[in-house]
C-alpha positions in Angstrom: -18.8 -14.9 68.2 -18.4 -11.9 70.5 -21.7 -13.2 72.4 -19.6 -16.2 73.0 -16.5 -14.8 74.0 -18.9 -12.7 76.6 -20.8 -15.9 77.9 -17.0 -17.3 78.3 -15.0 -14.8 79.6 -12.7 -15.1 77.1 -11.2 -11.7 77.3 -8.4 -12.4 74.7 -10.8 -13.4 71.9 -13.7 -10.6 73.0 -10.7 -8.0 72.5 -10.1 -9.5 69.0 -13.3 -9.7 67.7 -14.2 -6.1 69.2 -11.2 -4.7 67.0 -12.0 -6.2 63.7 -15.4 -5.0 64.7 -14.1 -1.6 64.7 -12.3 -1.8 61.8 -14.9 -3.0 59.8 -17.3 0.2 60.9 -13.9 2.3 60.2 -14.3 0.9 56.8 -17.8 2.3 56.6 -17.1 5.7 57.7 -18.9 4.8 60.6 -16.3 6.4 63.3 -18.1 7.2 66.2 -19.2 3.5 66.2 -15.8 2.8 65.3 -14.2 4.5 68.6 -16.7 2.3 71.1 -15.5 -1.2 69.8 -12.2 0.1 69.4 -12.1 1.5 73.4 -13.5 -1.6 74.6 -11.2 -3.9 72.7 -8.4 -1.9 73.9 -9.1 -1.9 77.5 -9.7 -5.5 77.3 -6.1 -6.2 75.5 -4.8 -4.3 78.0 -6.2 -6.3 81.2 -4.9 -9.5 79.3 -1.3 -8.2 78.4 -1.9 -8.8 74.7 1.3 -6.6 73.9 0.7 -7.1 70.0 -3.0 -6.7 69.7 -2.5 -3.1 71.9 -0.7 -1.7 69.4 -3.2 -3.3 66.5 -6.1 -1.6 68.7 -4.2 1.8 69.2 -3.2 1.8 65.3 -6.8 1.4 64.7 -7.7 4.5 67.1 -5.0 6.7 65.1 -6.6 5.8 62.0 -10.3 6.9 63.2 -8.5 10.1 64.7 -6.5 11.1 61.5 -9.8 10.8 59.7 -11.2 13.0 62.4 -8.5 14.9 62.3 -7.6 14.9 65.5 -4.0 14.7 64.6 -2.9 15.3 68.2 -4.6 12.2 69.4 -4.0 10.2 66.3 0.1 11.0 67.4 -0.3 9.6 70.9 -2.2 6.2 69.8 0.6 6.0 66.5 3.6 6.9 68.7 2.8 4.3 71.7 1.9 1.6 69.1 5.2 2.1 67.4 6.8 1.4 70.7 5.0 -1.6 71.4 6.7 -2.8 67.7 9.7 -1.6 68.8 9.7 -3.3 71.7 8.7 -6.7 69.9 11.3 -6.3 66.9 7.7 -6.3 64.8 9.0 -5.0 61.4 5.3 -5.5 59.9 3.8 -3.4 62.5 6.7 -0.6 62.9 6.1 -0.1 58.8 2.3 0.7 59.6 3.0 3.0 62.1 5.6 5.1 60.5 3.4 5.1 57.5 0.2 6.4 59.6 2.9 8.8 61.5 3.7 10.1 57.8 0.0 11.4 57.4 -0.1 12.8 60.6 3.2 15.0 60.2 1.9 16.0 56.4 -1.5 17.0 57.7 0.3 18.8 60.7 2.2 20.5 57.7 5.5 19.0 58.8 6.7 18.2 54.8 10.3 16.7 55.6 9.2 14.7 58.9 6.8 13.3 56.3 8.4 12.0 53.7 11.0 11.0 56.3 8.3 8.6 57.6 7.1 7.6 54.3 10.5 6.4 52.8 10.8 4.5 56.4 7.7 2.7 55.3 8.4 1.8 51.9 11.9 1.2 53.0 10.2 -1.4 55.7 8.0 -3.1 53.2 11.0 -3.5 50.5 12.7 -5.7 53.5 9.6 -7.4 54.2 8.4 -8.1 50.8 5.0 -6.9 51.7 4.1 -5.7 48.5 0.8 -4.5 49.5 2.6 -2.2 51.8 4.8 -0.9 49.2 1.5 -0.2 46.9 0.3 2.2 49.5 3.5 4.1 50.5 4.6 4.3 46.7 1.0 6.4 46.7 1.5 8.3 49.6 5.4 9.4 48.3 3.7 10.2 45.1 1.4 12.2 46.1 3.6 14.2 48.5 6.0 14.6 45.3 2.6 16.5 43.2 2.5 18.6 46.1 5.5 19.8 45.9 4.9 20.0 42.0 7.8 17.1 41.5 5.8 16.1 38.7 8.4 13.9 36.7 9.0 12.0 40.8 5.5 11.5 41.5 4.6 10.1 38.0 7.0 7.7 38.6 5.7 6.6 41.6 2.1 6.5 41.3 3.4 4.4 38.2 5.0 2.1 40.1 2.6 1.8 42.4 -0.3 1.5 39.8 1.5 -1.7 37.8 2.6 -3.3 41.5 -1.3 -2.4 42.7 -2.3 -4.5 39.6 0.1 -7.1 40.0 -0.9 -8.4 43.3 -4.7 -7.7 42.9 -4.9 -4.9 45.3 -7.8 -3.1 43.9 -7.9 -0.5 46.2 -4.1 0.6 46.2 -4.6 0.3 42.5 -7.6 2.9 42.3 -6.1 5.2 44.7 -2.7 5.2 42.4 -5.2 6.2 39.4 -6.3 9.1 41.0 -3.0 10.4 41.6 -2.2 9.5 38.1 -5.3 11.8 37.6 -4.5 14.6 39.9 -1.2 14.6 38.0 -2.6 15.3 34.5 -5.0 17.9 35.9 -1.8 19.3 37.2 -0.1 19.4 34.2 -3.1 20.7 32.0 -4.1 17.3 30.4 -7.5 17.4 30.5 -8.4 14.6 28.7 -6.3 12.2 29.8 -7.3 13.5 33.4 -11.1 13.0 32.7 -10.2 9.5 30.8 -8.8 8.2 34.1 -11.1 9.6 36.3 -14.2 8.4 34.2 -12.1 4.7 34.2 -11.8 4.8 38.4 -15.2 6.0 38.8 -16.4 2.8 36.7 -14.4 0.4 38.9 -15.4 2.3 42.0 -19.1 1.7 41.3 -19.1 -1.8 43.0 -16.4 -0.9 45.9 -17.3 1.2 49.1 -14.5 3.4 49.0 -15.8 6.6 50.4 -12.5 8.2 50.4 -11.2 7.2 47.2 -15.0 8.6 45.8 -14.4 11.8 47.2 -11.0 12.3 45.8 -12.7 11.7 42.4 -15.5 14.1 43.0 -13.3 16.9 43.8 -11.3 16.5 41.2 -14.5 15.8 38.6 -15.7 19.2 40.0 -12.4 21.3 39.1 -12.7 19.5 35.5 -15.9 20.4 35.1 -15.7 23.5 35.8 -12.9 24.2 33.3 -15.3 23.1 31.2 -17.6 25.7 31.9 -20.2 23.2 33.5 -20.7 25.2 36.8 -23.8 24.3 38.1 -22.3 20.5 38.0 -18.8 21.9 39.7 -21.1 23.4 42.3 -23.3 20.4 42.7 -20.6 18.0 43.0 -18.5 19.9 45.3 -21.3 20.6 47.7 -22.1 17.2 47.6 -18.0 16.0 48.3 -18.6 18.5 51.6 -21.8 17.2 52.2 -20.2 13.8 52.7 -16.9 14.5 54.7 -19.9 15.8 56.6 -21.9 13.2 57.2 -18.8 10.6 57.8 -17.3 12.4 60.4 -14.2 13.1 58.4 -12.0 16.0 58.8 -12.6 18.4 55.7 -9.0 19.7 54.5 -8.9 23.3 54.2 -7.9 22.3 50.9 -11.3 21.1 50.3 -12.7 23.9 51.9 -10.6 26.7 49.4 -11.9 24.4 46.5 -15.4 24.8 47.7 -15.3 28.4 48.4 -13.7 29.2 45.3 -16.2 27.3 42.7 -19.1 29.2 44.9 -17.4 32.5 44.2 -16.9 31.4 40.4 -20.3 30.2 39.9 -21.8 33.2 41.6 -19.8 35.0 39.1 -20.6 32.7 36.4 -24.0 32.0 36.4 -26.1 33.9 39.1 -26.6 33.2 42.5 -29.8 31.8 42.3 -28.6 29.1 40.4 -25.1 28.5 42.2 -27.6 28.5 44.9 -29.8 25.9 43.5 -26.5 23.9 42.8 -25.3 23.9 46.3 -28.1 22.5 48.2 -28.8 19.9 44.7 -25.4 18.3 46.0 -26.5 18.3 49.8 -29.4 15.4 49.0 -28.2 14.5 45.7 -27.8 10.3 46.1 -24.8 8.2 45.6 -25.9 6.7 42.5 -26.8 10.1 40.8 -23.4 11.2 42.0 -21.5 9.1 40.0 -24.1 9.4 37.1 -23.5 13.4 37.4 -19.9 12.6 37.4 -19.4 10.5 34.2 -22.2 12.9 32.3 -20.7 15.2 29.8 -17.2 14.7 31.1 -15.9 15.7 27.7 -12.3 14.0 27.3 -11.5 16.6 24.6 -11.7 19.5 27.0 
């Protein structure tokens, strides 16, 4: 189709196509593909005035950045596009952006602009009805909530958005909320019912390329495993988790980064250094299959 557009000089529809285009190579991980679709397709909606498809295109470019973590830019594109919606009474599209502004202020550490944002979002998507919408923020509150150890608030609202996730299909929303519900039990000591949801995710996510919603089950597989004394696997997994923030392009938390440093140190500690050794550069070429193989393996629910 975009050959087409070219041979016609239809600018409107080569703009279009170049942002799904993007979008779908966001989907992959694939951002530095991502950004040249995505820059193309927003000059081009910009020559042709198309006031609502430049803020879809700069949306998209704040997503690739936040994944980047270039939380400066990602700022810029969110803040103009939420203008643009502003500017067009676009209720749909000022939800998105004060949702994507919500991640950007909690990675920036701002924890009150943040849920300010978040609440805006869901508040948004309550008006709208969009109950997809409200899957994803009720996620994003909850897990905002087990940050700040509200553990009885963001049960309830990973809840909520598990059983709304479910009732309109939306896998991913749904798989995301089961990791928080996962995180949660970690939290709380209840490792069983932790590695019972995460071994139930990790089944569903077998046929779904979710990168991110993979690596939020590895890292968390790895801290269970190693409270159950399984270090080389921790090791293995978590090494592998880097390995693949890596290789995506995405930003790698420091949160990540403490996890990682501190199962090292443990294992080292543990069981030698040769081995954590060994371990480490297992998870650097260790494949996606084996990955989730390692993760189900001996994940013993009555830990």
């Amino acid at each position: 189709m975009l050959k087409i557009y070219r041979e016609e000089g239809n600018k409107k529809g080569m703009g279009n196509t170049l942002n799904s285009l993007g979008l779908n190579l966001f989907d992959l991980s694939e951002y530095e593909k991502a950004k040249i679709y995505l820059r193309e397709s927003l000059s081009l909606r910009r020559e042709v005035n198309n006031r609502i498809g430049i803020a879809s295109t700069l949306n998209s470019l704040g997503l690739v950045a936040i994944r980047e973590g270039d939380f400066i830019n990602a700022k810029k594109f969110i803040e103009e596009s939420l203008e643009i919606a502003i500017e067009l009474n676009d209720t749909m599209y000022k939800g998105i952006c004060y949702s994507n502004l919500a991640q950007i202020y909690d990675n920036l550490g701002d924890v009150k602009k943040a849920k300010e944002y978040f609440e805006k979002s869901l508040s948004l998507d309550i008006e709208l009805g969009n109950k997809n919408g409200m899957c994803i923020s009720l996620y994003n509150i909850g897990a905002m909530e087990l940050n700040a150890k509200e553990f009885s608030k963001a049960e309830k609202f990973f809840t909520e958005g598990y059983e709304l996730s479910k009732e309109t299909g939306y896998k991913q929303a749904m798989f995301y909320s089961m990791t928080g519900l996962g995180q949660l039990a970690l939290e709380m000591g209840d490792h069983k019912k932790s590695s019972e949801i995460f071994i139930e995710t990790l089944n569903e996510l077998q046929n779904v390329n979710d990168i991110q919603c993979l690596l939020i089950c590895i890292t968390n597989v790895a801290e269970l495993k190693s409270i159950n004394g399984d270090m080389e696997a921790a090791v293995t997994l978590i090494s592998s988790a880097k390995k693949l923030y890596e290789d995506t392009g995405s930003f790698i938390e420091e949160k990540l980064q403490k996890q990682y440093d501190d199962l090292v140190r443990s294992a080292i500690v543990k069981i030698g250094e040769a081995k954590t050794g060994e371990a480490t550069e297992a998870g650097k070429t260790i494949s996606f299959e084996k990955i989730i193989e390692l993760c189900k393996t001996n994940l013993n629910p009555e830990i």
